[in-house]
N, C-alpha and C positions, 0 to 999 in steps of 0.2 A: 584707459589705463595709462600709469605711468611711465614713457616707452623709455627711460633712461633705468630705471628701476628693474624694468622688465627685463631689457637683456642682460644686466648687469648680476641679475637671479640667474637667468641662460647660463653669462660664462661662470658663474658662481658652483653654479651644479653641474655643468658639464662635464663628462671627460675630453681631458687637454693631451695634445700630441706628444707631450713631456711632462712622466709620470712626474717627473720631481716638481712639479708645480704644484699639483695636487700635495704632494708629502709638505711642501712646505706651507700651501695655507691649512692644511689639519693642523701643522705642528703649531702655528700661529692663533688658530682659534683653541689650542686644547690649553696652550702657554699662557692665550688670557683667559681662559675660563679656570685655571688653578692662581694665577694671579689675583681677581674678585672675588674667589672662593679663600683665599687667604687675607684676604682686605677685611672682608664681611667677617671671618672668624675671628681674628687677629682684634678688632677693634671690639669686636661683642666681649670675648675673652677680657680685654680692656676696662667695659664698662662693670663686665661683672666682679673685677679686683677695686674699680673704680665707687661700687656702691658696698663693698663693703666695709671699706676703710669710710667712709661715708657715716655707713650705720654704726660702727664700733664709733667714729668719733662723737656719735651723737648722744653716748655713754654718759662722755664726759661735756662736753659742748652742749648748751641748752639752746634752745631754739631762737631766743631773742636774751641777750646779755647788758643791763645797765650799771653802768659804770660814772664816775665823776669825770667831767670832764680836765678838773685841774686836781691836782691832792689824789692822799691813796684811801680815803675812806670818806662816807657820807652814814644820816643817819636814815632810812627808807619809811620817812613819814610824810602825810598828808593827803589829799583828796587826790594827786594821780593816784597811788596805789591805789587805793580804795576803789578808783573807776577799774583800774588793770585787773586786781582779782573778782570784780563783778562780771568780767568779758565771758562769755559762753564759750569761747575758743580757747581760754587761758583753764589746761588743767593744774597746773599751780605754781606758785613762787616760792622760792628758796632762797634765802641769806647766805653769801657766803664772804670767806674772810681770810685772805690768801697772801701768803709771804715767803719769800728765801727765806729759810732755814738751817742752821749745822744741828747734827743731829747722829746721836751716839748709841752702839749699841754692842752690848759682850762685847768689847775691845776693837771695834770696826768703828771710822768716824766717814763721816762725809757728808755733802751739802745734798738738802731736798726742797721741794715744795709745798711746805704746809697748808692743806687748805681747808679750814674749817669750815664746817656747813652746819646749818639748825637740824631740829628734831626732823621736818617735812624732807628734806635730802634723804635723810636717813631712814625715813620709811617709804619713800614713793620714789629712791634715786634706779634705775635702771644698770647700774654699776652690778648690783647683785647680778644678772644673768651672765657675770665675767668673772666668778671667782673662779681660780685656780683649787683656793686650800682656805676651807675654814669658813666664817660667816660674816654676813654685810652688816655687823652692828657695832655701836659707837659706844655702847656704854654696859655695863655689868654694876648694876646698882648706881652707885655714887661714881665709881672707878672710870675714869677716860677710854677707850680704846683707841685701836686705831686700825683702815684696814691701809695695804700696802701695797705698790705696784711691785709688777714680780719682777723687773730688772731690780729696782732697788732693793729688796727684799734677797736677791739673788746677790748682788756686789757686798751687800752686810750681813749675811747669813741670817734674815730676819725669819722666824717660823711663829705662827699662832701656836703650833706645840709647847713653847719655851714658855717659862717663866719670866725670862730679863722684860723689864721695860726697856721702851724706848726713848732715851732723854733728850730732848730740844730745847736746843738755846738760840736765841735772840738778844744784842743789844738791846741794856734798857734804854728805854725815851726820857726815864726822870733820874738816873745816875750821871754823875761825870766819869769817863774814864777811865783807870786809874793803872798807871803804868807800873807801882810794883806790886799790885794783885788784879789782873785783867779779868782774873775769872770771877770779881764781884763784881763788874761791870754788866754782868749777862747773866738776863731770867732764864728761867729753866723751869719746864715743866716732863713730867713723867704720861707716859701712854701706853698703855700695854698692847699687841697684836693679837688681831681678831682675824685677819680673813687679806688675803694676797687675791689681789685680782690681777687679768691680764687683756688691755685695750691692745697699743702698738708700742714698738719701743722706745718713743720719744715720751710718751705718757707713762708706761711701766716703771721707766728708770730715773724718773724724777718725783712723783707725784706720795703723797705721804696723807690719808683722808682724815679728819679729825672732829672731835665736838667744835662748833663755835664757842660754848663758852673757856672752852679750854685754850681757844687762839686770843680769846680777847685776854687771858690774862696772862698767856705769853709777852703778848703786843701791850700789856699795859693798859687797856679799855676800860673805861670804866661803865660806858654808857652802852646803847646799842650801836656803836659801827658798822657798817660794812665797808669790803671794798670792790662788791657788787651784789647786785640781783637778778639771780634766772632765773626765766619767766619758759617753760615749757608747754607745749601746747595740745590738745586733743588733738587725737590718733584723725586723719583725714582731712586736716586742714587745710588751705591750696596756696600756693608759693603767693599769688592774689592777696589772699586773704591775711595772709602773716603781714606781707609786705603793709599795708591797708595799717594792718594794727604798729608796725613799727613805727609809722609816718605819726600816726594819731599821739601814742606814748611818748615819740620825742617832741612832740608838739607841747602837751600838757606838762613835760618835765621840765620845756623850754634849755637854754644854751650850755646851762651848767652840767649836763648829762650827756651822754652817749648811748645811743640804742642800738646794739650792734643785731646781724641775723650771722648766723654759723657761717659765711662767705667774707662778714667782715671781723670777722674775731681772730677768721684765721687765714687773713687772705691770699697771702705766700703761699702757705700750702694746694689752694683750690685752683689758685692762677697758676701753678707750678703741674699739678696733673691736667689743669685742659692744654699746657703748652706739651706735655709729654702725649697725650692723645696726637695734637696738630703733627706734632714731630713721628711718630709713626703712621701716621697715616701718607705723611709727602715721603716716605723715605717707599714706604710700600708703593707708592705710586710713580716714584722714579724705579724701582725694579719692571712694573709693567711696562712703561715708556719703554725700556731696554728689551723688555718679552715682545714686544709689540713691533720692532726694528722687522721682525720674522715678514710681517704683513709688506714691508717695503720690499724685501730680494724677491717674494711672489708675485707682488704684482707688478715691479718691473719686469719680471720675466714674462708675465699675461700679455704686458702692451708688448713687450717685444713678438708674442708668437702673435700677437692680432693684429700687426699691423695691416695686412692683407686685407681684413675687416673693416682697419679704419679708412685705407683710400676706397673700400667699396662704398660704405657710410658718404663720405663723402662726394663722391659721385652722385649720390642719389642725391647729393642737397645737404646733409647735416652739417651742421656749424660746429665749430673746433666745441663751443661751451659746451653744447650736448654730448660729446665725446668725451670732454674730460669729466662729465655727469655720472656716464657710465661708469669710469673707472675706480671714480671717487668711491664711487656707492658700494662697487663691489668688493675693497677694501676697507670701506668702511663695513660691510655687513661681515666681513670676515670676524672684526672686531667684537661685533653686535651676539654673532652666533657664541662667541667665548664667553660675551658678557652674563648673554642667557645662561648660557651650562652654567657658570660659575657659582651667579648668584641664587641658579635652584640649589648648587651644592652647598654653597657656605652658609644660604637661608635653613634649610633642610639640616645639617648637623648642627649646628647653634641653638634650633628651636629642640633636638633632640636632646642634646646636652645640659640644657636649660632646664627641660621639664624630668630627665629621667637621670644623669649627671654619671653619663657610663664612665666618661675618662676620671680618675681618683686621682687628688692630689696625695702626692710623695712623704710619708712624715706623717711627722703629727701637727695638723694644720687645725686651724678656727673652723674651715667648712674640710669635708669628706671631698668633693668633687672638686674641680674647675668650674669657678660661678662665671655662667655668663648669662648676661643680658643681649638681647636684639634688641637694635633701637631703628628703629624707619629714619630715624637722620643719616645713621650712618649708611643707610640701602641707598638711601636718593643723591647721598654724596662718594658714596662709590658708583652708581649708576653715570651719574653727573661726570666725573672725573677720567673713569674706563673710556666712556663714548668721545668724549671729548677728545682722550688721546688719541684714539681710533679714527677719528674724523681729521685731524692735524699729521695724524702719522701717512694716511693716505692718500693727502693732498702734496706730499712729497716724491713721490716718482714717477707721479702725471703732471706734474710742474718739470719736474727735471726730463723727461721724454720731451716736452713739448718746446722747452728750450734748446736742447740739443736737436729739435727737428729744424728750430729756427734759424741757427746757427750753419746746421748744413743747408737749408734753401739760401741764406745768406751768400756762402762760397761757392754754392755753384751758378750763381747769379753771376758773381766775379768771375768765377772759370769761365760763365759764357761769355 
């Protein structure tokens, strides 16, 4: 048996001559077992805000994005294509055709995002399971429509109820100027509102969904343009296998293209929540560090009542290491027993929340519940992080005893 381990369990479970020993390693193990239990929730909580905003942007955001590398438009012909929508993984490509827009309606103006998309967007777009008000379609016979985000639809009082079109102007490409009539400088097309969807607010309050042939004769088009292609992919596909096919398609497009995945299309945002996870996770982990100070007043107060113990130990032979073995240990298991409580508690309500979603969010929210996700990263790096602090926190006042022991044999050398 381990005898530094062993007794260090002894004075662990013991009763101590001084109740307040005992009160303060309870208070020490119960402060880090609500510490990991808030680590583990806190960050599940995280992932599950984390994968929503994820899956809404994957609405709008297609799984792989080509784009030209130089210019705002290409025309999406020849043998890559034709290899891309033969791929077994590829459930289908979309044309799309996207511009700054001014953009007018019942006496409200202001700037949007036009972005038209072919027939295929508009029957297989995933945007439908986000309307607010009204229907995901582009056209009513010959007639244009349009659907709308609800910030923008909200700032211009747009309603699929209404009759008004919605008029869009673009500078023409083939006009000059003209400084005493500016407004025959700019096309204008007419769109009528069909259906107000709602992703997040950065996308609601810009975004304006349209036919493609309706952007191309805003923009002047006369041919097929775009000013890209997504390319979305069958339900099950693995981050592998995406990755595999982006490499392949920017290969066969070679330099004049860009093959983006959803991480490069929108990177700022993705690098921006894994640094907000990193940032709560060190911030939760400097409050345990400070929960954790508990484990130092106890177990200086341990070595102080054992010291009687230790010149026995010592007598019999043990060496100073073995002795500070003990003490390490036993402050560190103080750690360890928090750790345990903790992470049955904050594994235990997470998986409960997860699967049954008692706590309800406030309002009128996208989900009913508090979505969270458990992730085993986050278990093995809260386990990783608690222990660790536990282990450095206890190595602090059997360092500092065994110094200040030094210090006095020191001076009474000199005294002698």
């Amino acid at each position: 048996m381990n005898l530094p381990f062993f007794i260090a369990r002894r004075y662990l479970f013991a009763k101590k001559s001084h109740n307040v020993i005992n009160i303060i390693s309870a208070i020490s193990a119960v402060g880090m077992a609500i510490g990991t239990a808030a680590l583990i929730i806190i960050l599940s909580v995280y992932n599950g805000f984390d994968s929503l905003v994820k899956s809404m942007l994957s609405n709008v955001e297609p799984d792989l994005l080509i784009t030209p590398a130089e210019g705002k438009t290409f025309v999406p012909e020849g043998e890559a294509y034709d290899w891309i929508y033969g791929q077994e993984k590829v459930l289908n490509m979309c044309c799309i055709l996207e511009e700054n827009v001014f953009i007018s309606y019942d006496g409200h103006q202001g700037l949007a995002v036009a972005k038209g998309v072919d027939a295929i967007y508009e029957d297989e777009s995933p945007l439908r399971e986000h309307l607010r008000e009204g229907r995901f379609t582009l056209h009513r016979g010959d007639v244009p429509l349009a659907c709308v985000g609800a910030g923008l639809a909200s700032a211009m009082d747009i309603s699929p109820r209404f009759v008004a079109p919605v008029q869009i102007y673009f500078p023409s490409r083939t006009r000059n100027i003209s400084l005493s009539n500016p407004a025959a400088s700019l096309e204008s097309v007419n769109v009528y509102p069909s259906g107000i969807f709602n992703i997040n607010n950065d996308i609601d309050s810009r975004y304006l969904i349209i036919p493609i042939e309706t952007m191309r004769e805003l923009l002047e088009y006369e041919g097929n343009e775009v000013s890209g292609v997504e390319i979305r992919l069958r339900e099950g596909t693995s981050k592998r296998d995406l990755e595999q096919l982006r490499k392949e398609i920017s290969a066969r497009l070679g330099e004049d293209f860009r093959v983006s995945d959803r991480f490069q299309q929108n990177e700022s945002l993705y690098r921006m929540m894994k640094y907000e996870k990193l940032s709560i996770y060190m911030i939760l982990i400097f409050i345990i560090v400070i929960i954790a100070f508990n484990i130092f007043g106890s177990l200086s107060m341990l070595i102080i009542e054992k010291r009687g113990d230790i010149q026995t130990f010592r007598s019999m032979g043990a060496q100073d290491s073995l002795l500070k073995r003990i003490f390490v240990l036993e402050g560190w298991m103080i750690s360890l027993l928090g750790l345990a409580g903790g992470l049955a508690a904050g594994i235990a309500f997470s998986l409960v929340q997860q699967h049954f979603g008692l706590i309800r969010m406030p309002g009128n929210f996208v989900v009913q519940a508090y979505p969270v996700i458990l992730s085993l990263k986050d278990i093995l790096a809260t386990t990783a992080g608690v222990a660790v602090i536990g282990y450095l926190i206890a190595l602090l006042p059997v360092a500092s005893f065994y110094r200040k022991e030094r210090r006095e044999g020191i001076q009474d050398m000199r005294e002698g």
